[in-house]
PDB file of N, CA, C and O in Angstrom:
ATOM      1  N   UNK A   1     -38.428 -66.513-282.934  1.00  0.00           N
ATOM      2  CA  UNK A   1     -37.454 -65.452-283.041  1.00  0.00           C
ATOM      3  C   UNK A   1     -37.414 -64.650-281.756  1.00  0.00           C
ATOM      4  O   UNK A   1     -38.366 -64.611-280.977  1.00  0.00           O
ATOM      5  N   UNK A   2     -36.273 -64.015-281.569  1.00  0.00           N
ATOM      6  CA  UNK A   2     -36.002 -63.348-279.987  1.00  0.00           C
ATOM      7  C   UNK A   2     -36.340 -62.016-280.497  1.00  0.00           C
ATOM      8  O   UNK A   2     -36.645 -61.716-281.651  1.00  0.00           O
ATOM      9  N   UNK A   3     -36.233 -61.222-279.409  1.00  0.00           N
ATOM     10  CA  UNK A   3     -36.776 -59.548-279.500  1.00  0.00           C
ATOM     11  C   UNK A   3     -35.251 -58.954-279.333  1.00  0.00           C
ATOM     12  O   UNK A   3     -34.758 -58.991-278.205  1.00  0.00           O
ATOM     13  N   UNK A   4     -34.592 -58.482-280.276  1.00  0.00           N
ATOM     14  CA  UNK A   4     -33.682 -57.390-280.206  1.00  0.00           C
ATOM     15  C   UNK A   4     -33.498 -56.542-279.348  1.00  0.00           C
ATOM     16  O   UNK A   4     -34.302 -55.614-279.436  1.00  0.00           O
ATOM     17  N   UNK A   5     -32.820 -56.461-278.594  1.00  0.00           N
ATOM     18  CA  UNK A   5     -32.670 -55.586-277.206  1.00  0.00           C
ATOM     19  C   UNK A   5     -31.875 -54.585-277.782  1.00  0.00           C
ATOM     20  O   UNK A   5     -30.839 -54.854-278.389  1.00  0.00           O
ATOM     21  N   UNK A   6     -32.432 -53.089-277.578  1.00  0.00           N
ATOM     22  CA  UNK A   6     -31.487 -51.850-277.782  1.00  0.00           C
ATOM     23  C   UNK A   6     -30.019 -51.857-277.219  1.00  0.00           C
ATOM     24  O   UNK A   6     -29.442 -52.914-276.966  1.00  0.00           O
ATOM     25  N   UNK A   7     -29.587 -50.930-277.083  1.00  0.00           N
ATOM     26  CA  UNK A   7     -28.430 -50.959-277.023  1.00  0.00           C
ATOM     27  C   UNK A   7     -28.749 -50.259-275.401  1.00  0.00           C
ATOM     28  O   UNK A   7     -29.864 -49.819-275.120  1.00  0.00           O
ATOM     29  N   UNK A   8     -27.736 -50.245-274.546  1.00  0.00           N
ATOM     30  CA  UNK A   8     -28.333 -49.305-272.900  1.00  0.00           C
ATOM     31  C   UNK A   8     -26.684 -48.301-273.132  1.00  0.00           C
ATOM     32  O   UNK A   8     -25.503 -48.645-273.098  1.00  0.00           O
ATOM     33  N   UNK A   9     -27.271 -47.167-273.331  1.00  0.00           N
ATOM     34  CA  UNK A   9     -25.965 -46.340-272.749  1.00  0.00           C
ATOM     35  C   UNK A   9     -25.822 -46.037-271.408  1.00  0.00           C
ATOM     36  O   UNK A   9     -26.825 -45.708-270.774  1.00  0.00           O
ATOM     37  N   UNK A  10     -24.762 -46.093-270.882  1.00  0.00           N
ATOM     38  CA  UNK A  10     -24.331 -45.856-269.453  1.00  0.00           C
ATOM     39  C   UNK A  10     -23.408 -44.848-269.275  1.00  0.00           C
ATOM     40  O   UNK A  10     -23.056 -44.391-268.187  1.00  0.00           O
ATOM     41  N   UNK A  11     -22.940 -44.440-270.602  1.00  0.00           N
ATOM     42  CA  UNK A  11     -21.894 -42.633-269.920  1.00  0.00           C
ATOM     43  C   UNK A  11     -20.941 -43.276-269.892  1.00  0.00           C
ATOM     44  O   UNK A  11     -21.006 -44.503-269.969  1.00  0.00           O
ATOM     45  N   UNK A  12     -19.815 -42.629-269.775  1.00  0.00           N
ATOM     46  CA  UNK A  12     -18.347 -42.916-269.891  1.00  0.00           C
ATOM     47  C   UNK A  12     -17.782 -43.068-268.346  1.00  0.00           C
ATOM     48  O   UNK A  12     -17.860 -41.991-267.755  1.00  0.00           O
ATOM     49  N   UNK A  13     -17.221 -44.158-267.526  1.00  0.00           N
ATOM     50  CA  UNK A  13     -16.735 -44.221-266.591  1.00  0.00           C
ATOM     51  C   UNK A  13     -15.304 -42.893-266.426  1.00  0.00           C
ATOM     52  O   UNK A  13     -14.660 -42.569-267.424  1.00  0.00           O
ATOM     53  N   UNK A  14     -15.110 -42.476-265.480  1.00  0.00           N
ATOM     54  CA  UNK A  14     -14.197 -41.397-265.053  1.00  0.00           C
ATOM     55  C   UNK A  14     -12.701 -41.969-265.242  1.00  0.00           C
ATOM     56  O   UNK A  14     -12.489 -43.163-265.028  1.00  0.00           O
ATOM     57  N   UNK A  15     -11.891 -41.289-265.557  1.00  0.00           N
ATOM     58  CA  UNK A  15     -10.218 -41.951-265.673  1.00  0.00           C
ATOM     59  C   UNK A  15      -9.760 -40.578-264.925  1.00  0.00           C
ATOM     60  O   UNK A  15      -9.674 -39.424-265.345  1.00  0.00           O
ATOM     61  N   UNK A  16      -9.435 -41.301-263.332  1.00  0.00           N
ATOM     62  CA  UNK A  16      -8.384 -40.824-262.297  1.00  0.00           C
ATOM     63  C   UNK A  16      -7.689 -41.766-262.050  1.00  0.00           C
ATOM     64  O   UNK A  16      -8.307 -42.665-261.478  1.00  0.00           O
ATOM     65  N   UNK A  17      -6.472 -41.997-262.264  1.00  0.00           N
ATOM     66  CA  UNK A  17      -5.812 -43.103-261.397  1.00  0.00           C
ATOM     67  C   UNK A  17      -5.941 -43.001-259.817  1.00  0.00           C
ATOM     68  O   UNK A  17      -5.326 -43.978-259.388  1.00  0.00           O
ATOM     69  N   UNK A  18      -6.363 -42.402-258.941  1.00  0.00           N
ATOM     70  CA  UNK A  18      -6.552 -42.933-257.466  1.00  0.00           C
ATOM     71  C   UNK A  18      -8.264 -43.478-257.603  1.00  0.00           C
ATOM     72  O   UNK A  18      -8.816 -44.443-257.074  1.00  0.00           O
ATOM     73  N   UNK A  19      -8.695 -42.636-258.347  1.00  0.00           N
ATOM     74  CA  UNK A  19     -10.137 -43.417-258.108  1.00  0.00           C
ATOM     75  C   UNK A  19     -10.181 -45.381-258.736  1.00  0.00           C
ATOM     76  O   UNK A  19     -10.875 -46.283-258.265  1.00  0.00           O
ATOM     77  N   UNK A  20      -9.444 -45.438-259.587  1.00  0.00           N
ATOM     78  CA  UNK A  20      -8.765 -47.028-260.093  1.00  0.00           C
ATOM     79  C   UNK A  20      -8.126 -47.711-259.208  1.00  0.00           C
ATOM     80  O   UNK A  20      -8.301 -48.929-259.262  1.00  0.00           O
ATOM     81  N   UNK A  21      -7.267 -47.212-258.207  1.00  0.00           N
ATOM     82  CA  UNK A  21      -6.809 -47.809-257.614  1.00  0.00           C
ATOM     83  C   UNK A  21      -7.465 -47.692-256.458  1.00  0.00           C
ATOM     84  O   UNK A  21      -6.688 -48.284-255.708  1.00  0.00           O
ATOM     85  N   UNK A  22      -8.359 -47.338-255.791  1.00  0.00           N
ATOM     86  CA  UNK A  22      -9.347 -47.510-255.033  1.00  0.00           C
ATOM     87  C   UNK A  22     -10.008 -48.477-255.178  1.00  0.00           C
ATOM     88  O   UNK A  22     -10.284 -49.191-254.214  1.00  0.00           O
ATOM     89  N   UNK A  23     -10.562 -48.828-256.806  1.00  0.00           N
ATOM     90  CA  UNK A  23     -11.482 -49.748-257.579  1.00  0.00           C
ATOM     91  C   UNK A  23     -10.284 -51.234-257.006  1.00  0.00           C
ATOM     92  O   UNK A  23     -10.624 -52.307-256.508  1.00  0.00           O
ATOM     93  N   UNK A  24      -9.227 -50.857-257.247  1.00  0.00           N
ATOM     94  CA  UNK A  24      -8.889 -52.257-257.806  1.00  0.00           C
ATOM     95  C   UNK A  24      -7.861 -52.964-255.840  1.00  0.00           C
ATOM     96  O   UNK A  24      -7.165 -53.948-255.592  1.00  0.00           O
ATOM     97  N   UNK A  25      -8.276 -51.970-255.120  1.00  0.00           N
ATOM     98  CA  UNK A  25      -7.672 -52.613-253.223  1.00  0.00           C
ATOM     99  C   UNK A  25      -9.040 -53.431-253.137  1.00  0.00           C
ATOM    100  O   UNK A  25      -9.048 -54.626-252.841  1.00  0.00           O
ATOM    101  N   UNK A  26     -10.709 -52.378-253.543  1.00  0.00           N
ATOM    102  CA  UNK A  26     -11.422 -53.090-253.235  1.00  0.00           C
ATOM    103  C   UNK A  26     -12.002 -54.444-253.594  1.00  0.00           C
ATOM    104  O   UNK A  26     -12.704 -55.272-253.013  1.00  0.00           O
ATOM    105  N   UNK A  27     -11.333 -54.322-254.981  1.00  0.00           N
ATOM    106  CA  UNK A  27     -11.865 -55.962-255.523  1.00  0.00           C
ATOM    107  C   UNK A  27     -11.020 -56.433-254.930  1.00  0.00           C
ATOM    108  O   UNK A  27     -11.596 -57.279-254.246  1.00  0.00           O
ATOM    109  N   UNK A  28      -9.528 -56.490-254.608  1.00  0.00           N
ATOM    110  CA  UNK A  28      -8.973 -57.545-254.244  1.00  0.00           C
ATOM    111  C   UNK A  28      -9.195 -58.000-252.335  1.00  0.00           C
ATOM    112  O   UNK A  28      -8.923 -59.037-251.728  1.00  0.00           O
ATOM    113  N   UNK A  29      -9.761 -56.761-251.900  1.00  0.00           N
ATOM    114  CA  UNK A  29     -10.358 -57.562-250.424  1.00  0.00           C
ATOM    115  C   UNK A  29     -11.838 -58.002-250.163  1.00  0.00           C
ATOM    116  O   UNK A  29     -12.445 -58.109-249.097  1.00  0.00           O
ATOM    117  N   UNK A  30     -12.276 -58.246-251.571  1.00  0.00           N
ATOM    118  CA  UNK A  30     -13.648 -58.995-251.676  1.00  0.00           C
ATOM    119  C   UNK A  30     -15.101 -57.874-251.580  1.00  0.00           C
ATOM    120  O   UNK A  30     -16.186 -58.190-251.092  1.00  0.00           O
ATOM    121  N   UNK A  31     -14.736 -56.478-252.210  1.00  0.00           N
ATOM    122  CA  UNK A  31     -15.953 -55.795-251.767  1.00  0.00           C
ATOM    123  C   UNK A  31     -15.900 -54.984-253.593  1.00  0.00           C
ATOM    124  O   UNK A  31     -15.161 -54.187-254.171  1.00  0.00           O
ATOM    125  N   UNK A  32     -17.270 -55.851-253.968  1.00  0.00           N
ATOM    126  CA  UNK A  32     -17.530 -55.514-255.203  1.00  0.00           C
ATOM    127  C   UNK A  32     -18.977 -54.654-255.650  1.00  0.00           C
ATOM    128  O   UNK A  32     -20.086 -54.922-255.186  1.00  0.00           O
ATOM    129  N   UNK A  33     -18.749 -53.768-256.467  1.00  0.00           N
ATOM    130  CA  UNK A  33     -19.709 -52.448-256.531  1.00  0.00           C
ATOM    131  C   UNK A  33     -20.001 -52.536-258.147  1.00  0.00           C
ATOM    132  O   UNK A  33     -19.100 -52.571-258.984  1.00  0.00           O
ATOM    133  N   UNK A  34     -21.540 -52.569-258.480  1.00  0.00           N
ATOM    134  CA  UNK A  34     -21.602 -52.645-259.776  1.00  0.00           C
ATOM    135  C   UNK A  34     -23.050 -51.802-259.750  1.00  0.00           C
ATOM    136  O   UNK A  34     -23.662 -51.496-258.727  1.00  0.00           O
ATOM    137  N   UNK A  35     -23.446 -51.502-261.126  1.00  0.00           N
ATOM    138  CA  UNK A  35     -24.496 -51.166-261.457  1.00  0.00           C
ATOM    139  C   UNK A  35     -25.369 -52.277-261.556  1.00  0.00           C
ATOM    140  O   UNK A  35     -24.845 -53.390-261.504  1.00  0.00           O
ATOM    141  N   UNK A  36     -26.714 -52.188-261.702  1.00  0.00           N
ATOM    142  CA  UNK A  36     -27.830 -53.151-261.937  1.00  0.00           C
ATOM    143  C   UNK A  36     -29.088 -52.132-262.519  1.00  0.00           C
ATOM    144  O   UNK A  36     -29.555 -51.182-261.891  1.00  0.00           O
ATOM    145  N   UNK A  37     -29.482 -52.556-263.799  1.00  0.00           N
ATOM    146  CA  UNK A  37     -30.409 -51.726-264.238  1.00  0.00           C
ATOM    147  C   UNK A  37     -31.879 -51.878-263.941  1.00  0.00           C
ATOM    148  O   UNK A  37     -32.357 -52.985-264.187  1.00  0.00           O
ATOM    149  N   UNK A  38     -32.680 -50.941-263.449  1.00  0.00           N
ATOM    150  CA  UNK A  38     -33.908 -50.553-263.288  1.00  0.00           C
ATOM    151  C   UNK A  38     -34.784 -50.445-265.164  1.00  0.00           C
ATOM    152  O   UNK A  38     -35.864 -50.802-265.635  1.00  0.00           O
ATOM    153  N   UNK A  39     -34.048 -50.034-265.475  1.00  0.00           N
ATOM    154  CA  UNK A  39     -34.541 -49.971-267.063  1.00  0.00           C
ATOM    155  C   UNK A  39     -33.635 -49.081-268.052  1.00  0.00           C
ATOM    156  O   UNK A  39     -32.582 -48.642-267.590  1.00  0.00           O
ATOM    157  N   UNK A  40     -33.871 -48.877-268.974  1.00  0.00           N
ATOM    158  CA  UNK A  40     -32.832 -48.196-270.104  1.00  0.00           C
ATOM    159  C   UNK A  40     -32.381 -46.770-269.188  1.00  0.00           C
ATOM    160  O   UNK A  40     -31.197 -46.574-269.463  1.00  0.00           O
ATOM    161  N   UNK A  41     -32.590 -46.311-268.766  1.00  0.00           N
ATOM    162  CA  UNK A  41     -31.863 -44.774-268.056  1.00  0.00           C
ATOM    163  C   UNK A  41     -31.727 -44.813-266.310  1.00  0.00           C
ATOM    164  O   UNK A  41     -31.391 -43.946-265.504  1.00  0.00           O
ATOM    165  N   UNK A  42     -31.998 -45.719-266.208  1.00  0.00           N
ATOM    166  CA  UNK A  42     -31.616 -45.615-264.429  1.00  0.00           C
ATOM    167  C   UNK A  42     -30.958 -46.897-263.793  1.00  0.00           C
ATOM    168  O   UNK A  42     -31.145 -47.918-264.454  1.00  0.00           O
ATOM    169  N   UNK A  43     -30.390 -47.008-262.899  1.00  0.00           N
ATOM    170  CA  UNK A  43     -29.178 -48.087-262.389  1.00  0.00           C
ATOM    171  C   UNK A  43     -29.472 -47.799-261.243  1.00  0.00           C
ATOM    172  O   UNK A  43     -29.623 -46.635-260.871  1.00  0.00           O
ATOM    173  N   UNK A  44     -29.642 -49.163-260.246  1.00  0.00           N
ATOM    174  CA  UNK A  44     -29.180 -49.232-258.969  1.00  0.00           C
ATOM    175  C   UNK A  44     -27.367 -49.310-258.417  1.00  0.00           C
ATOM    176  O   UNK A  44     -26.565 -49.488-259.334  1.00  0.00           O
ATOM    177  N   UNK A  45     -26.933 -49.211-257.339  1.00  0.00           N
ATOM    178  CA  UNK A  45     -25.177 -49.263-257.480  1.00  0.00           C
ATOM    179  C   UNK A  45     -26.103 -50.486-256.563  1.00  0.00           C
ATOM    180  O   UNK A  45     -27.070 -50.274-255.832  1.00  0.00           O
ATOM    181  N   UNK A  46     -25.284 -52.123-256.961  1.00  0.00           N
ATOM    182  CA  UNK A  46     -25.344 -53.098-255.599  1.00  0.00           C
ATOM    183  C   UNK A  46     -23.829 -53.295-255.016  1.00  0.00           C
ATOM    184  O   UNK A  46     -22.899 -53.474-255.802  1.00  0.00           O
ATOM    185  N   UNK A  47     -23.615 -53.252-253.552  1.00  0.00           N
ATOM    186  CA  UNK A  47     -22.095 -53.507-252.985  1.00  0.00           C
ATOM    187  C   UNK A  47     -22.708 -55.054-252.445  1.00  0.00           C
ATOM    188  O   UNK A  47     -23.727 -55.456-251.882  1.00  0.00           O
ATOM    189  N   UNK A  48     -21.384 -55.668-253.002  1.00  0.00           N
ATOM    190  CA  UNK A  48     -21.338 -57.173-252.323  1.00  0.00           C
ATOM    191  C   UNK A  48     -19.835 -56.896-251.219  1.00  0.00           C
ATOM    192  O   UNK A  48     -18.769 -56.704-251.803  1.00  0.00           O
ATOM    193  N   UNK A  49     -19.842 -56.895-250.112  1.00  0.00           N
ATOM    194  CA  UNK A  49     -19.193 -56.783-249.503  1.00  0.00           C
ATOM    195  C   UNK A  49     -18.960 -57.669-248.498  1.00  0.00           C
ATOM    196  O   UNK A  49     -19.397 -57.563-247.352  1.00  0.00           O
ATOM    197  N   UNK A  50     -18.160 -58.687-248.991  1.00  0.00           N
ATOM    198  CA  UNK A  50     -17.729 -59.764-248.264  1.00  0.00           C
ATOM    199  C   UNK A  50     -18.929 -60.877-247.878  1.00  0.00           C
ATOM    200  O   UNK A  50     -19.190 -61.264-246.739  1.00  0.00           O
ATOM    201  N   UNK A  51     -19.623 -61.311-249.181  1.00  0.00           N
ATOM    202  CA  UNK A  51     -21.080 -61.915-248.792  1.00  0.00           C
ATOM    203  C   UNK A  51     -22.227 -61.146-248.523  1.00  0.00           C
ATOM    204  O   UNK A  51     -23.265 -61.786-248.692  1.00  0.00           O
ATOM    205  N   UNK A  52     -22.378 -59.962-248.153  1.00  0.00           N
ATOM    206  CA  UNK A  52     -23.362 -59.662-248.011  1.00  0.00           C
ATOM    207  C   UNK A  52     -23.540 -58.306-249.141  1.00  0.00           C
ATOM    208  O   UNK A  52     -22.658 -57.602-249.634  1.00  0.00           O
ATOM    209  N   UNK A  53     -24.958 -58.260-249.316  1.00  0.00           N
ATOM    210  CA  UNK A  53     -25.130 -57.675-250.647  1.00  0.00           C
ATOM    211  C   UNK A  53     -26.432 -56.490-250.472  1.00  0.00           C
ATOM    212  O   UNK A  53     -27.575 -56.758-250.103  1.00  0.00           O
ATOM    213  N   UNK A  54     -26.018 -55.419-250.768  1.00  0.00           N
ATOM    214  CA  UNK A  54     -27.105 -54.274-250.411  1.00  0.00           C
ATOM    215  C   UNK A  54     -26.872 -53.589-251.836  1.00  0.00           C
ATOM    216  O   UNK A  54     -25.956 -53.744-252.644  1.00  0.00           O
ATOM    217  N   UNK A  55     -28.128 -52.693-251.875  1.00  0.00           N
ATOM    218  CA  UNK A  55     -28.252 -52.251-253.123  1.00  0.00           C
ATOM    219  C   UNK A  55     -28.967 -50.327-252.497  1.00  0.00           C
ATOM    220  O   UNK A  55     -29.744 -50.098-251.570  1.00  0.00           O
ATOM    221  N   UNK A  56     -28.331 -49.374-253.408  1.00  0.00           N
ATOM    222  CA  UNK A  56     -29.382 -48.276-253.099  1.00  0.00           C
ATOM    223  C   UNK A  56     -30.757 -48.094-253.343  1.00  0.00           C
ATOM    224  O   UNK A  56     -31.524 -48.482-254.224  1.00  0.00           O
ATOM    225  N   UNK A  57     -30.857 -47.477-252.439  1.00  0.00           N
ATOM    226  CA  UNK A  57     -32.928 -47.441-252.345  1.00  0.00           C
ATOM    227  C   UNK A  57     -33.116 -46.151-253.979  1.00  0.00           C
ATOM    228  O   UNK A  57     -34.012 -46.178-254.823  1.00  0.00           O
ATOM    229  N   UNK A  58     -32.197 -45.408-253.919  1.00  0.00           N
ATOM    230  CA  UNK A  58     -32.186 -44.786-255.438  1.00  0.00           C
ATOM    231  C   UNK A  58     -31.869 -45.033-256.727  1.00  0.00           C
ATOM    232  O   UNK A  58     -30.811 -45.605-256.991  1.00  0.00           O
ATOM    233  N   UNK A  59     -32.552 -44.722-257.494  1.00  0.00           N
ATOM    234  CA  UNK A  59     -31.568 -44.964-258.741  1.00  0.00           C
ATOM    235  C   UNK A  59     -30.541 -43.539-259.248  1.00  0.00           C
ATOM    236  O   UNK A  59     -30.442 -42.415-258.755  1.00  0.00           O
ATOM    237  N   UNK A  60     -29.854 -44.195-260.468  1.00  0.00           N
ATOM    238  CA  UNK A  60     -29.242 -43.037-260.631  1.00  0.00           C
ATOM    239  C   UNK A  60     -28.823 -42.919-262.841  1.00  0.00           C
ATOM    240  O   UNK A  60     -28.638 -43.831-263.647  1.00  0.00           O
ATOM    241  N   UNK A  61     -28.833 -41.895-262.969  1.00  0.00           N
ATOM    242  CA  UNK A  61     -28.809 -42.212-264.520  1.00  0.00           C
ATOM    243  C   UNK A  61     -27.674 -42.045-265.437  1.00  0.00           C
ATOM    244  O   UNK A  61     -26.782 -42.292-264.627  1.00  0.00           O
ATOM    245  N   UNK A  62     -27.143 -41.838-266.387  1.00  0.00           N
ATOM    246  CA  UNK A  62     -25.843 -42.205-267.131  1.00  0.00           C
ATOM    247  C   UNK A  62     -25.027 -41.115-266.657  1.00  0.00           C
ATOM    248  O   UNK A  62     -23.819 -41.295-266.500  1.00  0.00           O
ATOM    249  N   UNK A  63     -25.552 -40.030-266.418  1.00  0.00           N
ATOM    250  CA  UNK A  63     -24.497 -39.133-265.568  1.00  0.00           C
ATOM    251  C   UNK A  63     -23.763 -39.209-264.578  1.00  0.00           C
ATOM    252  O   UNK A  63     -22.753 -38.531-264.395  1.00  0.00           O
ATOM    253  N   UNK A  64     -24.190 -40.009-263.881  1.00  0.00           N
ATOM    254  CA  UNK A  64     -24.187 -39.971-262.272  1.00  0.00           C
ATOM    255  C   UNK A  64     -23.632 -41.377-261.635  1.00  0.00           C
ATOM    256  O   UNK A  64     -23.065 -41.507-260.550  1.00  0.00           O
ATOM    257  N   UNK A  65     -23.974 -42.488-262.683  1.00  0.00           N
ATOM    258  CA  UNK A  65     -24.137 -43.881-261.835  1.00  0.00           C
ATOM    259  C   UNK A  65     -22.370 -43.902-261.778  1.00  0.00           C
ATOM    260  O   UNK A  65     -21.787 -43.897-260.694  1.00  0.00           O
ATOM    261  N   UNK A  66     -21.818 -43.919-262.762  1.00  0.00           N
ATOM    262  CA  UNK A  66     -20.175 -44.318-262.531  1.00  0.00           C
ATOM    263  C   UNK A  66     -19.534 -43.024-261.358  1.00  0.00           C
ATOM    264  O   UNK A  66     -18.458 -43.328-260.843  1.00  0.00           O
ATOM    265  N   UNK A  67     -20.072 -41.797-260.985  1.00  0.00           N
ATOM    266  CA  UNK A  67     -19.554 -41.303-260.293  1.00  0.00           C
ATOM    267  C   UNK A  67     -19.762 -41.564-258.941  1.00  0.00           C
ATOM    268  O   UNK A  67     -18.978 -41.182-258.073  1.00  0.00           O
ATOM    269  N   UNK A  68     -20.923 -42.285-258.685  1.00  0.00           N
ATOM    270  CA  UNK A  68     -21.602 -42.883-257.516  1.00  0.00           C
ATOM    271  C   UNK A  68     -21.154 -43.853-257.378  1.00  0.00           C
ATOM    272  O   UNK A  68     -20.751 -44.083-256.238  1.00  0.00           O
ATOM    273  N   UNK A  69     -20.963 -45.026-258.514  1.00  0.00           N
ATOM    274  CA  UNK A  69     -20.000 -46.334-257.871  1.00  0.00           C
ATOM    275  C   UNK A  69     -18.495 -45.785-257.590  1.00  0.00           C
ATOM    276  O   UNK A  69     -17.950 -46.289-256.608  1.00  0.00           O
ATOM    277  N   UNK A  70     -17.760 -44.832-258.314  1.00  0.00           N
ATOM    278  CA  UNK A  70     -16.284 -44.748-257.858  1.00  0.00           C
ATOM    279  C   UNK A  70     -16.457 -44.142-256.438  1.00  0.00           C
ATOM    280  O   UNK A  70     -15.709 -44.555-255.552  1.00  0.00           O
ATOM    281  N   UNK A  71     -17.590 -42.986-256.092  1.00  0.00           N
ATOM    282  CA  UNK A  71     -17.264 -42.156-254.580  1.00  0.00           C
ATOM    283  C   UNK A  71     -17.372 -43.955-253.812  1.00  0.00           C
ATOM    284  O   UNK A  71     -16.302 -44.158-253.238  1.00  0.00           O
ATOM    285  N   UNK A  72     -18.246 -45.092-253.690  1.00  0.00           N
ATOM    286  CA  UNK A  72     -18.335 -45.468-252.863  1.00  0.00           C
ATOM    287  C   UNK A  72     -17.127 -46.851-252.916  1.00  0.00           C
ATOM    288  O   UNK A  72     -16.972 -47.778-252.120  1.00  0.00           O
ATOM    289  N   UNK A  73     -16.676 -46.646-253.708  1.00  0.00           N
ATOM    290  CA  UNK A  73     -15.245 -47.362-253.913  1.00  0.00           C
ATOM    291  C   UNK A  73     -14.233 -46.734-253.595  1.00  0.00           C
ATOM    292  O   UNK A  73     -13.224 -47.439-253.558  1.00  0.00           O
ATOM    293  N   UNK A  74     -14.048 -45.366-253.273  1.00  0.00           N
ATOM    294  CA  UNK A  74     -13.136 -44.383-252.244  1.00  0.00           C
ATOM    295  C   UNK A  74     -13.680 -44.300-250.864  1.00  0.00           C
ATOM    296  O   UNK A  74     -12.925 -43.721-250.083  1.00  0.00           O
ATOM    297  N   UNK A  75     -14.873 -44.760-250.333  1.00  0.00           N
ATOM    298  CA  UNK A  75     -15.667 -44.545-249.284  1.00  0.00           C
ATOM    299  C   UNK A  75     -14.592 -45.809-248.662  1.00  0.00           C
ATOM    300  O   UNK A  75     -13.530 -45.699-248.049  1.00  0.00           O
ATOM    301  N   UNK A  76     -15.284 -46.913-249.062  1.00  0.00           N
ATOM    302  CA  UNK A  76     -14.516 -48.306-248.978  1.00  0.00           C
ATOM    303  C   UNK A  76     -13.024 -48.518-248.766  1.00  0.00           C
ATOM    304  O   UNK A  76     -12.584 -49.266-247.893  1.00  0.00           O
ATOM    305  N   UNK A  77     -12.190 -47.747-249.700  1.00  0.00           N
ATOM    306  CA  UNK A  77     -10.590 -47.866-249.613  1.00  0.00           C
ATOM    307  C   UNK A  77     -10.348 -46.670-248.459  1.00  0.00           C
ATOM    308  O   UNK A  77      -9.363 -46.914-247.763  1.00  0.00           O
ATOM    309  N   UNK A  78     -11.039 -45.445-248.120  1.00  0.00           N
ATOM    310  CA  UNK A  78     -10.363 -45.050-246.814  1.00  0.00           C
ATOM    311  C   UNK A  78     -10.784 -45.553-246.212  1.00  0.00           C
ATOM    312  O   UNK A  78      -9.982 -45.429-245.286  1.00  0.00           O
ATOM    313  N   UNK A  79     -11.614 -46.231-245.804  1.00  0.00           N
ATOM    314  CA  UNK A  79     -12.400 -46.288-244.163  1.00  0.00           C
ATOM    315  C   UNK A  79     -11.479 -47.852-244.060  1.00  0.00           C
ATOM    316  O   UNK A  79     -11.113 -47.955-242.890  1.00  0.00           O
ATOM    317  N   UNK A  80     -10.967 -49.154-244.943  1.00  0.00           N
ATOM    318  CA  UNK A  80     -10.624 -49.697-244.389  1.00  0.00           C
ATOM    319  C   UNK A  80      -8.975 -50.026-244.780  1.00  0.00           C
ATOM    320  O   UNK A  80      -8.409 -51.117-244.699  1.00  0.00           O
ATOM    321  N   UNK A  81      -8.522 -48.990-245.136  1.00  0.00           N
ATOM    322  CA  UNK A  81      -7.173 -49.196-245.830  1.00  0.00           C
ATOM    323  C   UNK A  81      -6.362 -48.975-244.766  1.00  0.00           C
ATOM    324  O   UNK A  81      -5.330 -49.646-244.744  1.00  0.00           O
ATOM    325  N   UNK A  82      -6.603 -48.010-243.638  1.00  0.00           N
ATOM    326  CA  UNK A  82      -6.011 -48.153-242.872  1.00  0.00           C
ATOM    327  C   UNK A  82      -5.395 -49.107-241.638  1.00  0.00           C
ATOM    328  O   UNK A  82      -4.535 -48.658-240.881  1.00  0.00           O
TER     329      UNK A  82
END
């Protein structure tokens, strides 16, 4: 028999439409930003950005992690949208 895994809450992602459409220039020019869990309350953000793949040296917890992946998915759409 397998071990039942709890459930992981992660907080409610933010609804701005520019922060979405930030989300969605960067998936389509290959630079993808996700959470990765450390354990039930903390998340690394990893960016795969065009093959190469870095992760923060911090974690961050259900408050915080979706506001930390959208700032660096607006970081991403200004610096190369232009």
């Amino acid at each position: 028999m397998g071990v039942k895994k709890k459930p992981c809450d992660m907080g409610k992602s933010p609804f701005k439409e520019s922060l979405w459409e930030a989300q969605r220039w960067c998936i389509r020019e290959g630079i993808h930003i996700a959470p990765q869990a450390k354990n039930d309350t903390a998340w690394y953000v990893v960016i795969k950005n065009k093959g190469k793949v870095n992760a923060t040296p911090d974690t961050f917890g259900k408050t915080e992690i979706w506001l930390k992946i959208f700032e660096y998915y607006k970081y991403y759409y200004d610096k190369h949208r232009k």
